[in-house]
Residue, then its C-alpha position, 0 to 999 in steps of 0.5 A: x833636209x836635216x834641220x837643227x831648230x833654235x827651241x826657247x821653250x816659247x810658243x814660238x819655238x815649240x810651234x817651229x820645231x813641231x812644224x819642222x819635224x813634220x817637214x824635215x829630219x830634225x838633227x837636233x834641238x837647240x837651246x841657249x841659256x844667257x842668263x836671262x831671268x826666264x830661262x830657267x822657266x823656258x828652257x825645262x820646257x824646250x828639253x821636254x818638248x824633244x823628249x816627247x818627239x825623241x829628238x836630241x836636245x842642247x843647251x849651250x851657255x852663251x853666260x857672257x851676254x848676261x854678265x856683258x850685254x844691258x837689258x832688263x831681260x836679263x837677270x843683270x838688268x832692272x825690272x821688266x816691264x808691264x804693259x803692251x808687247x808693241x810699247x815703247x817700254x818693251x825696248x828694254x827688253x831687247x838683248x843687242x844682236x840676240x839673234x844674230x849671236x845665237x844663229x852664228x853659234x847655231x850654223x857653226x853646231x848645225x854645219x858639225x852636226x851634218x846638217x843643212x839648215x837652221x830653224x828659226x820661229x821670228x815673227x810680225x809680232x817681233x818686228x816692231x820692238x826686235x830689229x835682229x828678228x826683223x826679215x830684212x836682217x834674216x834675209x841678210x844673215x840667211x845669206x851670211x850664213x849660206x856662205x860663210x859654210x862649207x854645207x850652205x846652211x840655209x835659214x829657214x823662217x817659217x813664220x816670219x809672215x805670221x802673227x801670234x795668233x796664227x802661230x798659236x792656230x798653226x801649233x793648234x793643228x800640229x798637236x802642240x800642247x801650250x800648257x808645256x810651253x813658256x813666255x813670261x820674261x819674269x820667271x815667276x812661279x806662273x806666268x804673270x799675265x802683265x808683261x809684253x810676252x805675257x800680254x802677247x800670249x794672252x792676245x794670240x790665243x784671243x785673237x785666234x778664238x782658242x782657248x788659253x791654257x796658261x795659268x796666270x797671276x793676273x787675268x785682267x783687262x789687257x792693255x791697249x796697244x800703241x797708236x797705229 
């Protein structure tokens, strides 16, 4: 089937669309830029990660949701927060109907490219703060999808009952170099090593027993997560 995968620069992202070239023929990679305060960090990495594979790489501008949506992720937004990926406080992080906003627009590319699914890299990992990664709305949208097209666009979900560590696994045995890959919602110079994304990416290559190759401003302790 040819595919279009929706790549951030994340290891998410990079790991699905690794995954998708060894399974699919891969029209095109496809990124957004909506004003997030990483994403002039994630998406250099998203472009070179096509380049590598000899794959077509677009950016499309989604600029409204950073000058009309709330969210501290945004470089509209305040300050983002430090602490536990799973802590309440990450809700400020969350970009109303990302998701949802994104895939429409990515059916719409994907079906006048002349291909016949999208890849998406949602995980467990996101469900408990992000309600449109969760597989209760892909499965909605995936139908939404399927029949708001003439191809019947399908949504494929390869990870969606994975955690990090297995997608950092996962990518591992795919070759994917995560030294190339970013997280950090702060877009620093290096990655921060104190916010949700960046506590998540240090937990995922922990858990996994794999070494981690990102360079960190701070290395300490991680935080513990919320109670069960």
């Amino acid at each position: 089937m040819q595919v279009v995968v929706l790549c951030s620069g994340g290891m998410d992202s990079v790991t699905a669309l690794h995954w998708a070239r060894r399974h699919h023929a891969v029209g095109a990679v496809l990124s957004f830029d909506y004003g997030a305060k990483h994403n002039h960090r994630e998406l250099p990495c998203a472009a070179a990660q096509a380049r590598r594979l000899g794959l077509p790489h677009r950016t499309i501008p989604l600029g409204f949701i950073g000058e009309h949506f709330r969210s501290d992720l945004l470089l509209s937004g305040g300050e983002i927060p430090e602490g536990h990926y799973a802590a309440d406080n990450m809700r400020r992080t969350v970009v109303p109907f990302r998701n949802g906003i994104m895939l429409a627009v990515a059916a719409g590319f994907a079906e006048s490219s002349g291909a016949a699914g999208l890849v998406i890299a949602a995980h467990t990992g996101d469900h408990t703060i992000y309600p449109d990664c969760r597989e209760d709305f892909m499965a909605a949208l995936g139908d939404a999808l399927r029949l708001g097209t003439e191809a019947g666009i399908q949504l494929l979900r390869p990870f969606i009952a994975m955690n990090k560590a297995q997608i950092a696994a996962e990518g591992t045995r795919l070759g994917v170099d995560f030294a190339e890959t970013w997280s950090c919602y702060k877009g620093g110079t290096l990655h921060c090593g104190r916010c949700g994304t960046c506590v998540e990416r240090r937990e995922a290559f922990l858990h996994a027993g794999l070494p981690d190759p990102t360079r960190y401003e701070h290395t300490g302790p991680l935080p513990a997560g919320p109670p069960a």
